[in-house]
LUMDRENZA-757598 format. One record per residue (C-alpha): residue number from 1; residue in three letters; x, y, z. Coordinates in steps of 0.001 Angstrom, whole numbers, plus 500000, padded with zeros to 6 digits. Layout:
<rs>
seq = NUM, type = ALA, xx = X, yy = Y, zz = Z $
...
</rs>
This chain:
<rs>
seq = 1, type = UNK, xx = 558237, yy = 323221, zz = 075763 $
seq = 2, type = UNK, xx = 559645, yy = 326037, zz = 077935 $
seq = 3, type = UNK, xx = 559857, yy = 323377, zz = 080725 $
seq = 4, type = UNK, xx = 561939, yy = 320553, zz = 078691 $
seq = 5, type = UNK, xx = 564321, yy = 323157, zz = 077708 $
seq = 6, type = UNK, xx = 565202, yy = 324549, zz = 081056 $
seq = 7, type = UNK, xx = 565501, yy = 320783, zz = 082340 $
seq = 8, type = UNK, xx = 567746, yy = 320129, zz = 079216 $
seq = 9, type = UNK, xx = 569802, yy = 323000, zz = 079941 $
seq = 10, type = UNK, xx = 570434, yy = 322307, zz = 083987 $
seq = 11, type = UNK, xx = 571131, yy = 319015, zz = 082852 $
seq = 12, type = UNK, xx = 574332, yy = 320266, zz = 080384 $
seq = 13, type = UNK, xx = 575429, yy = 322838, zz = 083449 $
seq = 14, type = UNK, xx = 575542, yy = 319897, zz = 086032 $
seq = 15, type = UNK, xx = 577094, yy = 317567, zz = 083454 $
seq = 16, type = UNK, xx = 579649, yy = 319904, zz = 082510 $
seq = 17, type = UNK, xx = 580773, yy = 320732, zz = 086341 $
seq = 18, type = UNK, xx = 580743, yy = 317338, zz = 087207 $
seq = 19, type = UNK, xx = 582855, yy = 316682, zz = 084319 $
seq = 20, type = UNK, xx = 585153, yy = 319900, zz = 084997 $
seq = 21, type = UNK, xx = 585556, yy = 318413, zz = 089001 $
seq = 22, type = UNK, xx = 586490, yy = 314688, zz = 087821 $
seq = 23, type = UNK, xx = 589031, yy = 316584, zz = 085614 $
seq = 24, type = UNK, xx = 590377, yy = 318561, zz = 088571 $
seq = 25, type = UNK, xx = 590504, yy = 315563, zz = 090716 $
seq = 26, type = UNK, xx = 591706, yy = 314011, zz = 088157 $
seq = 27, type = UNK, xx = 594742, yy = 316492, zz = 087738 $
seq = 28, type = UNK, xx = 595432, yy = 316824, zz = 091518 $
seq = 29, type = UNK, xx = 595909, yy = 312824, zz = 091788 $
seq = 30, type = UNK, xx = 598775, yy = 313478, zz = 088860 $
seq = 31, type = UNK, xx = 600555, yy = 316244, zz = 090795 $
seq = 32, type = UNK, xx = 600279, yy = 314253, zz = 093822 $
seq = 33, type = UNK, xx = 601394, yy = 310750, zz = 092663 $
seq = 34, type = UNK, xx = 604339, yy = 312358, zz = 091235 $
seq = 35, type = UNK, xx = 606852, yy = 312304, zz = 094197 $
seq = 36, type = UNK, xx = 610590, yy = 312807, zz = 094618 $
seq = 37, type = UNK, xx = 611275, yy = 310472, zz = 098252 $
seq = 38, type = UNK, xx = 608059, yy = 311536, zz = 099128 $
seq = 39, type = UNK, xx = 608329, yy = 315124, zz = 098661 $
seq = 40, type = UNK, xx = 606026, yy = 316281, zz = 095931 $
seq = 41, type = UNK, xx = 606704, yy = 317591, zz = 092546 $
seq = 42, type = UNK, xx = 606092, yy = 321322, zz = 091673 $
seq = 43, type = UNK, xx = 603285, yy = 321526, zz = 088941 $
seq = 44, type = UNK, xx = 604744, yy = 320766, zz = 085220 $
seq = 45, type = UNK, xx = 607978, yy = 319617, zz = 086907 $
seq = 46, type = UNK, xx = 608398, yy = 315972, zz = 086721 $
seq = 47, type = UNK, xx = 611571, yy = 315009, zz = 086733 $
seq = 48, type = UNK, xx = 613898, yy = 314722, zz = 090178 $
seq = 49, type = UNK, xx = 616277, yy = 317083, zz = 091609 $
seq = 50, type = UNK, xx = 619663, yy = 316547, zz = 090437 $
seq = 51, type = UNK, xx = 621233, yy = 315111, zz = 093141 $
seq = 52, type = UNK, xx = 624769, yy = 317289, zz = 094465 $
seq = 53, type = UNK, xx = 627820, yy = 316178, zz = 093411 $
seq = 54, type = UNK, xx = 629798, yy = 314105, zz = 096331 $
seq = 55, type = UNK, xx = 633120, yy = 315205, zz = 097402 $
seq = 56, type = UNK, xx = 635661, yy = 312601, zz = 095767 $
seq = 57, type = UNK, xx = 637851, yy = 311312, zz = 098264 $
seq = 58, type = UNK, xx = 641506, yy = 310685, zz = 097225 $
seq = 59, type = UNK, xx = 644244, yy = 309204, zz = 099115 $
seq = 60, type = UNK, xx = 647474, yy = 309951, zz = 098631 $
seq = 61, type = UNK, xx = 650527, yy = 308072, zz = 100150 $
seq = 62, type = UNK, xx = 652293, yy = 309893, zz = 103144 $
seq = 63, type = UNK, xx = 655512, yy = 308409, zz = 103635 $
seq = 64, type = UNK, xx = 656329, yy = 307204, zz = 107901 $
seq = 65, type = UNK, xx = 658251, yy = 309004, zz = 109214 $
seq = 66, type = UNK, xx = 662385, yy = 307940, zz = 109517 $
seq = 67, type = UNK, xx = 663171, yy = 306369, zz = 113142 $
seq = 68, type = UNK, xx = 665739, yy = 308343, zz = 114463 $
seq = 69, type = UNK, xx = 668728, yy = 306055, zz = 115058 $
seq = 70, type = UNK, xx = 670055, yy = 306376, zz = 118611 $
seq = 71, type = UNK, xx = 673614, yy = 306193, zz = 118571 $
seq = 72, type = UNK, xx = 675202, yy = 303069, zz = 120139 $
seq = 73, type = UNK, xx = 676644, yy = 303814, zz = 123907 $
seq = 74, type = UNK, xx = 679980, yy = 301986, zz = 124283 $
seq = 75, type = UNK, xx = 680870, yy = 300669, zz = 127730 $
seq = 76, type = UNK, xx = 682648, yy = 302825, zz = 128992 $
seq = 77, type = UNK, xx = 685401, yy = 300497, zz = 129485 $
seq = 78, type = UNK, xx = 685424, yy = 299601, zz = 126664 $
seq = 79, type = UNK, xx = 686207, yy = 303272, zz = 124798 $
seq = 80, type = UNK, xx = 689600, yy = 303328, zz = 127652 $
seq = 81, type = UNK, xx = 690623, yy = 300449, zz = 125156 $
seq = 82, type = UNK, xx = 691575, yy = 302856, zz = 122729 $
seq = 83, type = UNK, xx = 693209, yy = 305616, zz = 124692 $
seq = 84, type = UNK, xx = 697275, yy = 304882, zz = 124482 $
seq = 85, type = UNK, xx = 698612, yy = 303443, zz = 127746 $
seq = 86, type = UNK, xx = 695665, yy = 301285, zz = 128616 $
seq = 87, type = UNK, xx = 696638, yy = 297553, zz = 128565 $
seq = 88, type = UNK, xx = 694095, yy = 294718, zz = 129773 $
seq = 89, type = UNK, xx = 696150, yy = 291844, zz = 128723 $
seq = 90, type = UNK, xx = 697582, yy = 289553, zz = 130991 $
seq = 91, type = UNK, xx = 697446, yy = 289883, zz = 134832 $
seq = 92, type = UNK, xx = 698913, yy = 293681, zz = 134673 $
seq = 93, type = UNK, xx = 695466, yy = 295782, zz = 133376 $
seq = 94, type = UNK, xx = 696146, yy = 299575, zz = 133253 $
seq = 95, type = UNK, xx = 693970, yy = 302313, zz = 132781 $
seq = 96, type = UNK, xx = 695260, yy = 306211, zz = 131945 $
seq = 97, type = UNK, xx = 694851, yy = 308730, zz = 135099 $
seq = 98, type = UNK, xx = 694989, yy = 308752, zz = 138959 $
seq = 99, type = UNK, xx = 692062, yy = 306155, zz = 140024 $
seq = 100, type = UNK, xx = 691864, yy = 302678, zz = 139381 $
seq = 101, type = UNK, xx = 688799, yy = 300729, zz = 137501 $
seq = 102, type = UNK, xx = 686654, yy = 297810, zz = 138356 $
seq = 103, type = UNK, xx = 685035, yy = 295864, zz = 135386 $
seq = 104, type = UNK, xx = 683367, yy = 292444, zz = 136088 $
seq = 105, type = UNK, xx = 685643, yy = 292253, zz = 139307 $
seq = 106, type = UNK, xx = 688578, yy = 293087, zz = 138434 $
seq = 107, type = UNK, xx = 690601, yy = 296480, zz = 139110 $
seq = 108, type = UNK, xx = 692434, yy = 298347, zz = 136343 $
seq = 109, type = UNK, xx = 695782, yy = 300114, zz = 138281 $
seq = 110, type = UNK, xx = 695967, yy = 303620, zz = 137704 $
seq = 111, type = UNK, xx = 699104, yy = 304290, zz = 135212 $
seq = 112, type = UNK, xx = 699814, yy = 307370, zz = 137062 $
seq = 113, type = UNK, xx = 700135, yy = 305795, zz = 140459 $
seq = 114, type = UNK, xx = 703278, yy = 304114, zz = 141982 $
seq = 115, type = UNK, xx = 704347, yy = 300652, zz = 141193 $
seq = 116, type = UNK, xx = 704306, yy = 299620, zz = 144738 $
seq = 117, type = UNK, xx = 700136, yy = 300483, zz = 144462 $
seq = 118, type = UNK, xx = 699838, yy = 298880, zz = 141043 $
seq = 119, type = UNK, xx = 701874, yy = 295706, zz = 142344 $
seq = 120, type = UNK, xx = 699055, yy = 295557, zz = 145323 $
seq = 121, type = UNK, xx = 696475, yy = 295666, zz = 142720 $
seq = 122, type = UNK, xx = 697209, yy = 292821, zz = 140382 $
seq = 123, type = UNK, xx = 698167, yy = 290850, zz = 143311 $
seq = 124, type = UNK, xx = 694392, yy = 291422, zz = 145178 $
seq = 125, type = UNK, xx = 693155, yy = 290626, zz = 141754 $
seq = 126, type = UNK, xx = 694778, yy = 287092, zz = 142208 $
seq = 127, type = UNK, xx = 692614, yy = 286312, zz = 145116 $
seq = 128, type = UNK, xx = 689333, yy = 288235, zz = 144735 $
seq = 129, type = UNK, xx = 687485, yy = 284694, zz = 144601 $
seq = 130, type = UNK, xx = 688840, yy = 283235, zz = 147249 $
seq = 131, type = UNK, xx = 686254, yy = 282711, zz = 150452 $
seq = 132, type = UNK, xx = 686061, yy = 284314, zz = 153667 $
seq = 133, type = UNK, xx = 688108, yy = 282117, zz = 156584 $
seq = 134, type = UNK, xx = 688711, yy = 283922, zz = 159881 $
seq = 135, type = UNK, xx = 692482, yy = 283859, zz = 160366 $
seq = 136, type = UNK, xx = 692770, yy = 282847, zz = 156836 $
seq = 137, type = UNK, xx = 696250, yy = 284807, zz = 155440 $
seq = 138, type = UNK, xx = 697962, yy = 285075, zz = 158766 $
seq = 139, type = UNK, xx = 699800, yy = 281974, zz = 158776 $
seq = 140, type = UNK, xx = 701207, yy = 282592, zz = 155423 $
seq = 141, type = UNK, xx = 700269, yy = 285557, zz = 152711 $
seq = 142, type = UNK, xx = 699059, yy = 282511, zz = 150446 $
seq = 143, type = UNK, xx = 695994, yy = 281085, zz = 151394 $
seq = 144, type = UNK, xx = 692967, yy = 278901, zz = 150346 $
seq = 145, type = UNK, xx = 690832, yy = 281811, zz = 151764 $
seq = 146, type = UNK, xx = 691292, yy = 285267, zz = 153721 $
seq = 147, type = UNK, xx = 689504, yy = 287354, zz = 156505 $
seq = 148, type = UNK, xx = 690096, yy = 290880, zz = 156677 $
seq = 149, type = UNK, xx = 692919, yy = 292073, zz = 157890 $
seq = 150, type = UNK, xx = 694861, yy = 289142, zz = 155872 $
seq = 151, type = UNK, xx = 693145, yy = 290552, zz = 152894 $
seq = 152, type = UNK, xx = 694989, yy = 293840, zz = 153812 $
seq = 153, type = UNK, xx = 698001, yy = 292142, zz = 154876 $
seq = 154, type = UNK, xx = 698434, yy = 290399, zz = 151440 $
seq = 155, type = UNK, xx = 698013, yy = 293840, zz = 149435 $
seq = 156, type = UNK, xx = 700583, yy = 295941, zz = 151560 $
seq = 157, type = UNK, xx = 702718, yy = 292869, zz = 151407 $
seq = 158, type = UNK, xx = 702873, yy = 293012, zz = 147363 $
seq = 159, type = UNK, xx = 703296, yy = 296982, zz = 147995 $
seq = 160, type = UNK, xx = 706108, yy = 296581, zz = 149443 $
seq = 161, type = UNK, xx = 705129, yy = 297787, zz = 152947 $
seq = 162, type = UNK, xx = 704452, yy = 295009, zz = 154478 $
seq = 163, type = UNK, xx = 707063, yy = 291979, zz = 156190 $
seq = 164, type = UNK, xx = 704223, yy = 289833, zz = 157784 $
seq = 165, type = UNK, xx = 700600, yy = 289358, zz = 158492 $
seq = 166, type = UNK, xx = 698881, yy = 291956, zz = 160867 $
seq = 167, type = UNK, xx = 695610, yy = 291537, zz = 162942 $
seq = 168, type = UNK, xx = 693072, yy = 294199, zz = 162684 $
seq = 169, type = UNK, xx = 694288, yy = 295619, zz = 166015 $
seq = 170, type = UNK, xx = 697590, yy = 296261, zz = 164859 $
seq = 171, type = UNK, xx = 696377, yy = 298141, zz = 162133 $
seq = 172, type = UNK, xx = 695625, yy = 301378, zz = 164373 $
seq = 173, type = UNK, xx = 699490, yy = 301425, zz = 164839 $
seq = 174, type = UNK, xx = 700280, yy = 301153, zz = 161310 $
seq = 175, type = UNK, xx = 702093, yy = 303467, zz = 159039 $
seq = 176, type = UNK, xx = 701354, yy = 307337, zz = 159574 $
seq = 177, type = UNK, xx = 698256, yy = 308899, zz = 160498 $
seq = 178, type = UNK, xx = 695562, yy = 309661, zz = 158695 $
seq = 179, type = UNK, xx = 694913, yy = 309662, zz = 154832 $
seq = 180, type = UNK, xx = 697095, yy = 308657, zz = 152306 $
seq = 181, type = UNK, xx = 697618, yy = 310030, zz = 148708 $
seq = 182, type = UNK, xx = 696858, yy = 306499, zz = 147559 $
seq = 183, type = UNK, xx = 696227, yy = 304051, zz = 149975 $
seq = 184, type = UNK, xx = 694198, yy = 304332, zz = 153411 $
seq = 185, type = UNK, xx = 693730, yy = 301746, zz = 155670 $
seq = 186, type = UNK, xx = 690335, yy = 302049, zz = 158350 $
seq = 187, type = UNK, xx = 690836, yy = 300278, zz = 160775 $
seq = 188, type = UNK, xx = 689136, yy = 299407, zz = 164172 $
seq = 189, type = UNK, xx = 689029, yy = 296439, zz = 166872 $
seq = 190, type = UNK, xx = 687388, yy = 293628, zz = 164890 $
seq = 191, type = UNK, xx = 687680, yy = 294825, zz = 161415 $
seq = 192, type = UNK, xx = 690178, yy = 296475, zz = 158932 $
seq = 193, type = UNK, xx = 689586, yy = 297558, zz = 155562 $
seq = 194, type = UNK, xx = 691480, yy = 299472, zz = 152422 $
seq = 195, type = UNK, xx = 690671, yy = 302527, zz = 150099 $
seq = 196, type = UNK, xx = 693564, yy = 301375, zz = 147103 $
seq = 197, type = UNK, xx = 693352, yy = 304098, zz = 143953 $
seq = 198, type = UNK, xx = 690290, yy = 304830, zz = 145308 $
seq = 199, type = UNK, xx = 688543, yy = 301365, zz = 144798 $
seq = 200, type = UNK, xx = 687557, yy = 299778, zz = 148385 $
seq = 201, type = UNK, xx = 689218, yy = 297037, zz = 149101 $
seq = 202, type = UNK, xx = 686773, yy = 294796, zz = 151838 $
seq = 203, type = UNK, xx = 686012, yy = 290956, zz = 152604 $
seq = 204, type = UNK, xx = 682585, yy = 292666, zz = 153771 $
seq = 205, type = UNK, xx = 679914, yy = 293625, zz = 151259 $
seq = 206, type = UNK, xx = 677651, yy = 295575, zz = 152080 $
seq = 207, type = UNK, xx = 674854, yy = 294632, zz = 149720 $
seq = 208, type = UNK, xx = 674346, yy = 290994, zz = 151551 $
seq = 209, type = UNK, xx = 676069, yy = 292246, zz = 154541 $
seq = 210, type = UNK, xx = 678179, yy = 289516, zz = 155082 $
seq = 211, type = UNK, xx = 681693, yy = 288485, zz = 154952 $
seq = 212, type = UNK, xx = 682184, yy = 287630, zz = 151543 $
seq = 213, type = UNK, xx = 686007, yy = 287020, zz = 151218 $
seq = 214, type = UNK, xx = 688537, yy = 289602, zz = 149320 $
seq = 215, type = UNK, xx = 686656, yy = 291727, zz = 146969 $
seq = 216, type = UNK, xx = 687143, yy = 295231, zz = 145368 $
seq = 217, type = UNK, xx = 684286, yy = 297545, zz = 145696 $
seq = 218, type = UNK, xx = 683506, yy = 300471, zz = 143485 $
seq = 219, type = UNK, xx = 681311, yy = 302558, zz = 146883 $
seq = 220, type = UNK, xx = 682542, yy = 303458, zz = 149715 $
seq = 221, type = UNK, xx = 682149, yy = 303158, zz = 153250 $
seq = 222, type = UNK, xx = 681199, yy = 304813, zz = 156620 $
seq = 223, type = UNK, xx = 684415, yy = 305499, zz = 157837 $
seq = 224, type = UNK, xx = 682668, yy = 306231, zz = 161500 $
seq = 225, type = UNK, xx = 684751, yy = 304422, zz = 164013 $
seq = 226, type = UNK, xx = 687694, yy = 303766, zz = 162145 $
seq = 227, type = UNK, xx = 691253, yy = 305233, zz = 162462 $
seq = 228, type = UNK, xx = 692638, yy = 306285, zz = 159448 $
seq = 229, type = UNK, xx = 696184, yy = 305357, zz = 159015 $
seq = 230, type = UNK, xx = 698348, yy = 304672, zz = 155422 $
seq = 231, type = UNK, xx = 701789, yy = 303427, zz = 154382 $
seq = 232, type = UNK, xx = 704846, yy = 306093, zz = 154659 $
seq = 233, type = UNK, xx = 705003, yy = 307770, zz = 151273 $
seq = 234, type = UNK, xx = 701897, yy = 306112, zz = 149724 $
</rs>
C-alpha cells in the first residue's frame, strides 16, 4: 500500500515538472517569435519601437541671380561723331585734335592741322584703292595706279608743295631736314614713304610684305636707313 502510494506520488512530481518545462518552453517560443526586424522583443513588450520622426524636407524658391548687364562699348569712332567739329560727310572727314584717324581705310584730317595737310589727306583718300604700278604717277599726278614715290608725289602735290612728280632719289634733297611738325617724308634709294598727321602713308604693307599700292597705315615703320626730310613750314 506504502509502495502504490510512493509510485503515485513520483508519478504527480514528474508530471507536474514536465508540465511546468512544456510551459516554460512554451513561454520562451512566445518571447522569441515576437520580433521587431529581427531584434527581439523585451518580455511583456509587444508592440514595435516607434519609429523617429524624419526630417521634412522643404524647398523653397531662391530666385537666380540678375546678369549684370555690361554696358555697350561704342566704336570709338563712332562717339567722335558727336563731339562738335567732326564731319564725315562727303570727301572732307574731320576729326577734333592734332592727329588724323583711319576707319575702314579712310583717314579723318586733323581739324587742328593746316589746310595744305588736310587737302593732302582727302586727296590720298581718292586713290587708296588704286594698285601698285612702278612708275605709275610720274607721268601725270592722275593715274590708273601708283608706286611709291608717286604716291608721295600726289599728296605733297595737293599740299601745295609740290610742282611735279619726284623719284625716290630726289626725295633725300627735298624740303628741309629732318622731322616735320606734320608731315615727314623717309626716304632712301629705292623707296620713299610719308608720316601725314601721324598716319603712315606707304604703297608697302608690311603685314603681306608686298607692294600693295597707296594705302594709309595706322603703325609705323623702321625708319633705319631713311633720311628724314619734310616740306618748309609743314
Amino acid at each position: 500500500m506504502l509502495r502504490l502510494f510512493l509510485v503515485a506520488s513520483a508519478l504527480s512530481v514528474l508530471l507536474a515538472a514536465e508540465s511546468q518545462g512544456q510551459s516554460w518552453r512554451g513561454r520562451e517560443a512566445i518571447y522569441s517569435s515576437q520580433t521587431a526586424d529581427g531584434v527581439p522583443l523585451q518580455p511583456f513588450s509587444f508592440d514595435r519601437q516607434p519609429a523617429r520622426a524624419q526630417a521634412i524636407q522643404v524647398a523653397y524658391y531662391a530666385p537666380r541671380p540678375t546678369r549684370r548687364v555690361e554696358p555697350i562699348q561704342r566704336d570709338e569712332y563712332d562717339s567722335e561723331a558727336t563731339t562738335p567739329g567732326f564731319d564725315v560727310g562727303g570727301s572732307h572727314p574731320i576729326v577734333p585734335g592734332n592727329r588724323a584717324v583711319l576707319r575702314n581705310g579712310i583717314a579723318y584730317a586733323p581739324a587742328n592741322a593746316p589746310d595744305g595737310v588736310k587737302h593732302a589727306i582727302w586727296a590720298v583718300n581718292s586713290i587708296r584703292n588704286r594698285p601698285y604700278v612702278w612708275g605709275g604717277g610720274h607721268g601725270s599726278f592722275h593715274d590708273y595706279g601708283y608706286d611709291c614715290s608717286g604716291t608721295v608725289s600726289f599728296a605733297l602735290h595737293y599740299a601745295g608743295m609740290l610742282e611735279q612728280p619726284l623719284p625716290s632719289s630726289d626725295f633725300l634733297r627735298y624740303g628741309e631736314r629732318g622731322r616735320g611738325r606734320w608731315v615727314t617724308i623717309y626716304s632712301r634709294h629705292g623707296h620713299v614713304f610719308a608720316m601725314i598727321a601721324g598716319l603712315r602713308l606707304d604703297t608697302t604693307d608690311l603685314r603681306y610684305g608686298s607692294d600693295v599700292g597707296p594705302r594709309w597705315h595706322v603703325d609705323g615703320r623702321d625708319a633705319w636707313g631713311f633720311q628724314a626730310r619734310h616740306p618748309v613750314g609743314l
